[in-house]
Residue frames as a rotation matrix with the C-alpha (Angstrom) as fourth column:
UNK 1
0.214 -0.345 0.914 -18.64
-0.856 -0.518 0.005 1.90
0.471 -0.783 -0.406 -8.09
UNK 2
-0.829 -0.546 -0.123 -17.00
-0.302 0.622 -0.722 -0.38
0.471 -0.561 -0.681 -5.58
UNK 3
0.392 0.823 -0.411 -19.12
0.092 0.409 0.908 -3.06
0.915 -0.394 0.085 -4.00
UNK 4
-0.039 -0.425 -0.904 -16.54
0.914 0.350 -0.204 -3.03
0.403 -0.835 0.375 -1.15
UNK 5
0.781 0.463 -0.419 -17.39
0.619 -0.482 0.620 -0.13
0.085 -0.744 -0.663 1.90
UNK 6
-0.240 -0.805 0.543 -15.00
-0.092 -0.538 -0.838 2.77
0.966 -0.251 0.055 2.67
UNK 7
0.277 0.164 -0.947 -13.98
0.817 0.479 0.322 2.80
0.506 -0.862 -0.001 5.99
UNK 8
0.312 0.205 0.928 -14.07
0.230 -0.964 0.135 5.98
0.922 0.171 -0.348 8.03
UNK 9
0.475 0.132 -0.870 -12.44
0.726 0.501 0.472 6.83
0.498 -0.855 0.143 10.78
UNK 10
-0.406 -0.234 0.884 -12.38
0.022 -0.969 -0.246 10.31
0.914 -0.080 0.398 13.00
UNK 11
-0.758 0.176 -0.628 -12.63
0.626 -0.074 -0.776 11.11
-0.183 -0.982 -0.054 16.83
UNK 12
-0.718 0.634 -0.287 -14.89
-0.444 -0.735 -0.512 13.95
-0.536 -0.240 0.809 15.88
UNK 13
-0.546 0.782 0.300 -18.23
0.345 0.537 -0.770 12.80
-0.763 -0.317 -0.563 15.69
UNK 14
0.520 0.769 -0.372 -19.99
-0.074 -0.393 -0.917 15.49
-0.851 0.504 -0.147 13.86
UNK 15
-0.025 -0.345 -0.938 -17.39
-0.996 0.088 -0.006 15.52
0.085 0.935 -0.346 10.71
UNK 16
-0.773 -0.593 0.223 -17.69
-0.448 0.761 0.469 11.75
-0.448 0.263 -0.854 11.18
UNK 17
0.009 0.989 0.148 -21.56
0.394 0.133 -0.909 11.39
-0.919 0.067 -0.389 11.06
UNK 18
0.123 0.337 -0.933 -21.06
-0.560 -0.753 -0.346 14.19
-0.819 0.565 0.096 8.31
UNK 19
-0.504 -0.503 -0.702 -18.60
-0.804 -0.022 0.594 12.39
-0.314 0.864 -0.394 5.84
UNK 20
-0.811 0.270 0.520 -21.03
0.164 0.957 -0.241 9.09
-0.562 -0.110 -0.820 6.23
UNK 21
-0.335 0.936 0.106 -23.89
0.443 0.256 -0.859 10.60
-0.832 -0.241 -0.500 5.80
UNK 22
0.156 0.017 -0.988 -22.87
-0.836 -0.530 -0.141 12.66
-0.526 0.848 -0.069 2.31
UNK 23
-0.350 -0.223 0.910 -21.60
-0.654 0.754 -0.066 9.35
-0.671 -0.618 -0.410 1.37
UNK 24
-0.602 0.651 0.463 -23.91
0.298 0.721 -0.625 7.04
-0.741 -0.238 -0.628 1.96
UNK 25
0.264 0.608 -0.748 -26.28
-0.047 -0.767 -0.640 9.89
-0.963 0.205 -0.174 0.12
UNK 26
0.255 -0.711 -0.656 -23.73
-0.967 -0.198 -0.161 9.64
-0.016 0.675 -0.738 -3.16
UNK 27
0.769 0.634 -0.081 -24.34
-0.637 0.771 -0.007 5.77
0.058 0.057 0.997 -2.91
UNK 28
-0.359 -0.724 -0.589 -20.95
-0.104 0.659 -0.745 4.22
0.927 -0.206 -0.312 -1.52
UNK 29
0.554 -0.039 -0.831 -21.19
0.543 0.774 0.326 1.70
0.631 -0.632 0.450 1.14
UNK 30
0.099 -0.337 0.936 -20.13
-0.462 -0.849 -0.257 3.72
0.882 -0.407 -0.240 4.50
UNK 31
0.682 0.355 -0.640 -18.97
0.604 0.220 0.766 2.19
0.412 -0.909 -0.065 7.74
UNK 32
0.291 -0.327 0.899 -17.70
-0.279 -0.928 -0.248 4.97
0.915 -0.178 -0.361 10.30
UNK 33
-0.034 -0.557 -0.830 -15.04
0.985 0.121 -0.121 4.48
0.168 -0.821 0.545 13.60
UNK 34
0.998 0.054 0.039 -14.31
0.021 -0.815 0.580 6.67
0.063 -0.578 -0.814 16.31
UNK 35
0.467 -0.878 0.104 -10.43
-0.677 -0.280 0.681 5.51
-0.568 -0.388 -0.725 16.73
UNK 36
-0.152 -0.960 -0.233 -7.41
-0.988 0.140 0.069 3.61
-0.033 0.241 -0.970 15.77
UNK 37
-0.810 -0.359 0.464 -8.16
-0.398 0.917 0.016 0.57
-0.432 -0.171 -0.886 17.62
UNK 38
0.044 0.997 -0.059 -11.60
-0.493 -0.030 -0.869 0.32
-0.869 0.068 0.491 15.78
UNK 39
0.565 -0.218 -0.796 -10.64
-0.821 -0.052 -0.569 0.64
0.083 0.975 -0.208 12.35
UNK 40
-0.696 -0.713 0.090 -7.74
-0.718 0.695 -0.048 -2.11
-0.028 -0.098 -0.995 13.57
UNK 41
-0.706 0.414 0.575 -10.23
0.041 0.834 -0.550 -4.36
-0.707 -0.365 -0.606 14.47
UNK 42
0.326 0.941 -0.093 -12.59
-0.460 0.072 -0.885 -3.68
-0.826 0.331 0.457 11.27
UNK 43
0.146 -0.803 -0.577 -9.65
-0.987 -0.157 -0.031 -4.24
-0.065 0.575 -0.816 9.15
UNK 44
-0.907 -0.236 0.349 -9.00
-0.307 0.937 -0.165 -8.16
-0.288 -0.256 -0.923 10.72
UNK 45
-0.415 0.856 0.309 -12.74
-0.102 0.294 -0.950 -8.50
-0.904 -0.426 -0.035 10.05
UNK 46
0.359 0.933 0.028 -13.39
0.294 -0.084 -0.952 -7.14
-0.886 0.350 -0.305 7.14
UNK 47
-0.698 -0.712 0.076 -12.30
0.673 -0.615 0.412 -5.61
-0.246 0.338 0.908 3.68
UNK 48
0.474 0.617 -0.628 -12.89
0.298 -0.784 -0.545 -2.27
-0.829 0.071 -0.555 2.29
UNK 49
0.532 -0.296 0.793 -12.05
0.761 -0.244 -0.602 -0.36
0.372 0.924 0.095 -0.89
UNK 50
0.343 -0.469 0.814 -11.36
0.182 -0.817 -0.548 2.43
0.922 0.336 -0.194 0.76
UNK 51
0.315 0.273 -0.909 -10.17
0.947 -0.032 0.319 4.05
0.058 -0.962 -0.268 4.06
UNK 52
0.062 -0.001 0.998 -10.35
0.012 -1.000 -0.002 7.98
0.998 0.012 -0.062 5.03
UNK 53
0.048 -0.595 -0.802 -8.43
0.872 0.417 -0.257 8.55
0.487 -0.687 0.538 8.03
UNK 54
0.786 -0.190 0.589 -8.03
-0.268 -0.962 0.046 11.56
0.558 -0.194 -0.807 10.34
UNK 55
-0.167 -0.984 -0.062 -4.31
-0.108 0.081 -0.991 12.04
0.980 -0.159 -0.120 11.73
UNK 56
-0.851 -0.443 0.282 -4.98
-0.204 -0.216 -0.955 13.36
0.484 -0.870 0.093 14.95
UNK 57
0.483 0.863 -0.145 -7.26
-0.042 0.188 0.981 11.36
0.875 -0.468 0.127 17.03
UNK 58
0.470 -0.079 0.879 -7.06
-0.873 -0.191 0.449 11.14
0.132 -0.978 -0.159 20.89
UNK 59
0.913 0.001 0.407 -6.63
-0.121 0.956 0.267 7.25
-0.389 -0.293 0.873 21.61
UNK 60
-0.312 -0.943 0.116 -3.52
0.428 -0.031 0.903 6.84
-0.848 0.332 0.413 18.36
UNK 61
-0.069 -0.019 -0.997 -2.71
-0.689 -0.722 0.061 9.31
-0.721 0.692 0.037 15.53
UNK 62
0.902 0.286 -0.324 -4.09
-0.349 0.038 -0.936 8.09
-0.256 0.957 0.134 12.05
UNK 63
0.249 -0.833 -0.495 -0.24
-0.905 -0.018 -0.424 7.56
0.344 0.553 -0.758 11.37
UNK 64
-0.583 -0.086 0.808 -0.12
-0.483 0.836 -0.261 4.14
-0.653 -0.542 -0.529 13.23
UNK 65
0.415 0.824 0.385 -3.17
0.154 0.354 -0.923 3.18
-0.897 0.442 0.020 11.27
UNK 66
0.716 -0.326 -0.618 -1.48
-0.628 0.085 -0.773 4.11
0.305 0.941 -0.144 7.69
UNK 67
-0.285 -0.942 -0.177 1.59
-0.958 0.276 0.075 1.71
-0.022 0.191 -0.981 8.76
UNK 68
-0.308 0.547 0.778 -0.40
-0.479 0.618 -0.624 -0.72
-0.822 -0.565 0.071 9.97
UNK 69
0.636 0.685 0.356 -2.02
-0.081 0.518 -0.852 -1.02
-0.768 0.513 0.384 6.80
UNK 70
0.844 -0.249 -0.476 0.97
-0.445 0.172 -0.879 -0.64
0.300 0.953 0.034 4.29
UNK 71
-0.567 -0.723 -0.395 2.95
-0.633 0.689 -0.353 -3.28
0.527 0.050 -0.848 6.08
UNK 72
0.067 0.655 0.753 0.38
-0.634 0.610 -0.475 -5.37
-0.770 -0.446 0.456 6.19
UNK 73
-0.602 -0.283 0.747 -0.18
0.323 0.769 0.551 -8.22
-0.731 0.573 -0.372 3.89
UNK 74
-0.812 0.539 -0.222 -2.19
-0.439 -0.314 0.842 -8.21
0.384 0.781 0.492 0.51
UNK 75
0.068 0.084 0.994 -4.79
0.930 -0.367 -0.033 -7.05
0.362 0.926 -0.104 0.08
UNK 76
0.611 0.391 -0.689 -4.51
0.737 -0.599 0.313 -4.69
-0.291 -0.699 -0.654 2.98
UNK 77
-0.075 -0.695 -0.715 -1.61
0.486 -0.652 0.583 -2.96
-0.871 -0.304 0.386 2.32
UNK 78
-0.594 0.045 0.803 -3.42
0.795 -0.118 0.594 -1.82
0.122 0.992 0.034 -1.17
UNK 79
0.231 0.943 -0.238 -6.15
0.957 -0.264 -0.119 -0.15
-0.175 -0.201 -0.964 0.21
UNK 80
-0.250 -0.481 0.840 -6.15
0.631 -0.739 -0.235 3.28
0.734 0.471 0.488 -1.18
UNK 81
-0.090 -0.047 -0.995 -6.03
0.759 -0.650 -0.038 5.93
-0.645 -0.759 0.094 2.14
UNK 82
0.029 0.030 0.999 -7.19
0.284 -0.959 0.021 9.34
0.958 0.283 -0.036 2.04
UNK 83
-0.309 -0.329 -0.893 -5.66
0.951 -0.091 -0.295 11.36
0.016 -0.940 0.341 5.12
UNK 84
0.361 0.263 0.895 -6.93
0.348 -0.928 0.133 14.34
0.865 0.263 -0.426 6.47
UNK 85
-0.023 -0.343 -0.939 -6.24
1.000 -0.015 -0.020 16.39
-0.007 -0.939 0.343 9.22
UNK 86
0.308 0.818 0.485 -6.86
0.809 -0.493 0.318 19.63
0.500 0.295 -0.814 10.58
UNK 87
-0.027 -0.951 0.309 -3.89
0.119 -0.310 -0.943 20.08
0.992 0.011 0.122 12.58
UNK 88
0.786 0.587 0.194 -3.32
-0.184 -0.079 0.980 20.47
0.591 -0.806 0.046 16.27
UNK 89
0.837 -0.539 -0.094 -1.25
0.547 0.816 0.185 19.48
-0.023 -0.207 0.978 18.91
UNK 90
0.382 -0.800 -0.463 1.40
-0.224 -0.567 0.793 22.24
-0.897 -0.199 -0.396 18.15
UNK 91
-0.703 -0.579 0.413 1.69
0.224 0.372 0.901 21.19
-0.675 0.726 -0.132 14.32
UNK 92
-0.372 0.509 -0.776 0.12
-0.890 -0.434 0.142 22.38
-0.265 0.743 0.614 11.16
UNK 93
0.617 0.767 0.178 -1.93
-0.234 0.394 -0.889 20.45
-0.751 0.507 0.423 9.26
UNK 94
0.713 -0.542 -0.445 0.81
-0.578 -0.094 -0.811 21.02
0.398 0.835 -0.380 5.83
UNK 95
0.083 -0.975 0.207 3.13
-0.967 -0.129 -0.220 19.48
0.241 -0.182 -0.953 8.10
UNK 96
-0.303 0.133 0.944 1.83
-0.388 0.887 -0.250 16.35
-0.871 -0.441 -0.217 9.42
UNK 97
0.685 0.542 0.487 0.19
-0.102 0.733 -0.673 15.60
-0.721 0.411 0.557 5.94
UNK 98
0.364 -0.875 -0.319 3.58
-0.919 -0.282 -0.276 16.84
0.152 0.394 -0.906 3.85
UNK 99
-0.117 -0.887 0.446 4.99
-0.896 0.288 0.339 13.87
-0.429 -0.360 -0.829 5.91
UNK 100
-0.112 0.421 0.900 2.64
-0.004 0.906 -0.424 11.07
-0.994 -0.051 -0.100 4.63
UNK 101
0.103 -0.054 -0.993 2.91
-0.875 -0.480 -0.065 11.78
-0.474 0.875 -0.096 1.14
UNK 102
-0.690 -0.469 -0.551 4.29
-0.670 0.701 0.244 8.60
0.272 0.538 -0.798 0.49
UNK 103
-0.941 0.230 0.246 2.24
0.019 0.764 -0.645 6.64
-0.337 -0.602 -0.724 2.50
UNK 104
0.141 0.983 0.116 -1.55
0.476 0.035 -0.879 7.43
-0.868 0.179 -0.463 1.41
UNK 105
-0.373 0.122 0.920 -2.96
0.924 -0.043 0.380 8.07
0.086 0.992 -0.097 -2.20
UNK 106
0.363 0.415 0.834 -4.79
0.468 -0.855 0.222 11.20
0.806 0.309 -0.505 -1.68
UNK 107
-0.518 -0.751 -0.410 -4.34
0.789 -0.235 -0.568 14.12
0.330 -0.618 0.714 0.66
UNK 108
0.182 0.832 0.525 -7.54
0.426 -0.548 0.720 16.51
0.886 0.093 -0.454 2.13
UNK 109
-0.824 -0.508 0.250 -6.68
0.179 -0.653 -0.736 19.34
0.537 -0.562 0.630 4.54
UNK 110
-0.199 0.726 -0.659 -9.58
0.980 0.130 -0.152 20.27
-0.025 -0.676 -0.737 7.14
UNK 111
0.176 0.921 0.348 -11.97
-0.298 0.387 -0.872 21.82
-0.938 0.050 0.343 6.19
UNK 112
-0.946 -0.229 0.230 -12.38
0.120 0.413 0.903 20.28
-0.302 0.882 -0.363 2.58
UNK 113
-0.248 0.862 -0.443 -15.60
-0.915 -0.358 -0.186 21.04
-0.319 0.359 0.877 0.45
UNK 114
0.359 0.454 0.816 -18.21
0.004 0.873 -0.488 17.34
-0.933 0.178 0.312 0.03
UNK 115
0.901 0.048 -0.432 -16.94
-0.418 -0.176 -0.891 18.33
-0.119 0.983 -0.139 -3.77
UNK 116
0.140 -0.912 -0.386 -13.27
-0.790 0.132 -0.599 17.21
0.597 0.388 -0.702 -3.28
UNK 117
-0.434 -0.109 0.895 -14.27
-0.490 0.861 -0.133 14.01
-0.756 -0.496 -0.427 -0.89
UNK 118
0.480 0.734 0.480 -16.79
-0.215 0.629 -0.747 12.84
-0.850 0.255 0.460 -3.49
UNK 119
0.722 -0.401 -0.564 -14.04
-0.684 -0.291 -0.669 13.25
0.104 0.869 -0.484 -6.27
UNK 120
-0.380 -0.897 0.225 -11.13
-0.925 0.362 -0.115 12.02
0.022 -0.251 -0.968 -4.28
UNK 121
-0.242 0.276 0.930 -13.24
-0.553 0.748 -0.366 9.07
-0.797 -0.603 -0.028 -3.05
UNK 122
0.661 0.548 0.513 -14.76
-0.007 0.688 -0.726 7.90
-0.750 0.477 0.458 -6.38
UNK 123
0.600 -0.667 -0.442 -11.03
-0.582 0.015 -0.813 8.16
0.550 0.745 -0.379 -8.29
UNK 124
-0.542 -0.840 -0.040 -9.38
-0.822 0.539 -0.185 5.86
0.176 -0.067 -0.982 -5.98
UNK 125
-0.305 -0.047 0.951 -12.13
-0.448 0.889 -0.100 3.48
-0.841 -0.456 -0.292 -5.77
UNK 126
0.847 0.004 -0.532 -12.19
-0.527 -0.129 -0.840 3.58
-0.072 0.992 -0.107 -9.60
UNK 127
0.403 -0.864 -0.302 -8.81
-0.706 -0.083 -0.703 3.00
0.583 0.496 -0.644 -9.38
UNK 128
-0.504 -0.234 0.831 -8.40
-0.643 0.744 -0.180 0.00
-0.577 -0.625 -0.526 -6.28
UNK 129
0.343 0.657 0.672 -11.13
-0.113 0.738 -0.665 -1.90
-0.933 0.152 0.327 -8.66
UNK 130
0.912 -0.357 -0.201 -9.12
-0.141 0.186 -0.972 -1.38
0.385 0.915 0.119 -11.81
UNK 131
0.905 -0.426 0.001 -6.09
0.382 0.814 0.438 -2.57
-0.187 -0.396 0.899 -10.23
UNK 132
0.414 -0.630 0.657 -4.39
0.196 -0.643 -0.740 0.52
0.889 0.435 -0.142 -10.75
UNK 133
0.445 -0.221 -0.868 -1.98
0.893 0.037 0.449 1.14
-0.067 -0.974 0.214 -8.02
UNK 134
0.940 -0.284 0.188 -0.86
-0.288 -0.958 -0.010 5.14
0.183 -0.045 -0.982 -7.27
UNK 135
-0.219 -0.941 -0.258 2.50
0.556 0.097 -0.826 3.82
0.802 -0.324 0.502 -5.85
UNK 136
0.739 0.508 -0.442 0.62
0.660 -0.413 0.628 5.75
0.136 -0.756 -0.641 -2.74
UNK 137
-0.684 -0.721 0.114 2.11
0.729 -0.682 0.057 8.96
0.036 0.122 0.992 -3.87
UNK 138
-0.244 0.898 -0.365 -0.34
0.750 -0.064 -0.658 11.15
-0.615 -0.435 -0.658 -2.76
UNK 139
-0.637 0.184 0.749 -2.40
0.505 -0.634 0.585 13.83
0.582 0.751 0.311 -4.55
UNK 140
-0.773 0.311 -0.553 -2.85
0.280 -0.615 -0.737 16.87
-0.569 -0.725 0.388 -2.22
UNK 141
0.191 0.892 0.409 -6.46
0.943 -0.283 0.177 18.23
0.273 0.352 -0.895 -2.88
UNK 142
-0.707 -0.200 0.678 -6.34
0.291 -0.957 0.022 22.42
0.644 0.213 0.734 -3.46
């Protein structure tokens, strides 16, 4: 497994506390944000292997944060992204994540079962440490 942390980052507390604490449990390096500008500012600080993103957050939508990072420089703009979202806002879920297809490697709809984060999560940091690159074509999780 990846020595480098996944970075989390959801307005809702309890699914954030949750996805950390399954995780962490399942032995990957967890640090967990509340917003956009967080994750911005762990990013300049730090790297990660991974980052798991919710779309809709109060402060800026998850979609700032995926440009941000794939027109960023190397190695940021590698990081493999897993987007979720639960919809809101007057927009489905299917729609808002339909749009990012290109942009993030994996795709997890709200709710999602700890069985298809702990999959999704340990095949793309399998795959960020073997220098495989998806071409961040995503792979929508049933």
């Amino acid at each position: 497994m990846s020595t480098l942390p996944v970075l989390v980052i959801d307005d809702n507390e309890f699914i954030r506390a949750s996805m950390i604490k399954f995780l962490d449990a399942n032995r990957f390096t967890v640090v967990g944000v509340a917003s956009v500008s967080e994750a911005i500012d762990q990013l300049r600080e730090h790297t990660y292997g991974l980052i798991i993103t919710d779309i809709l957050m109060p402060d800026t939508d998850g979609i700032e944060l995926i440009d941000f990072i794939r027109n960023g420089e190397e190695p940021l703009r590698s990081i493999p992204i897993i987007a979720i979202s639960g919809g809101g806002r007057a927009i489905d879920a299917d729609t808002i994540l339909t749009a990012l297809e290109e942009k993030v490697d994996c795709i997890l709809k709200k709710p999602f079962s700890k069985k298809e984060l702990l999959e999704k999560t340990g095949l793309l940091l399998k795959k960020n440490n073997s220098g495989a690159s998806s071409g961040h074509k995503a792979v929508t999780a049933d």
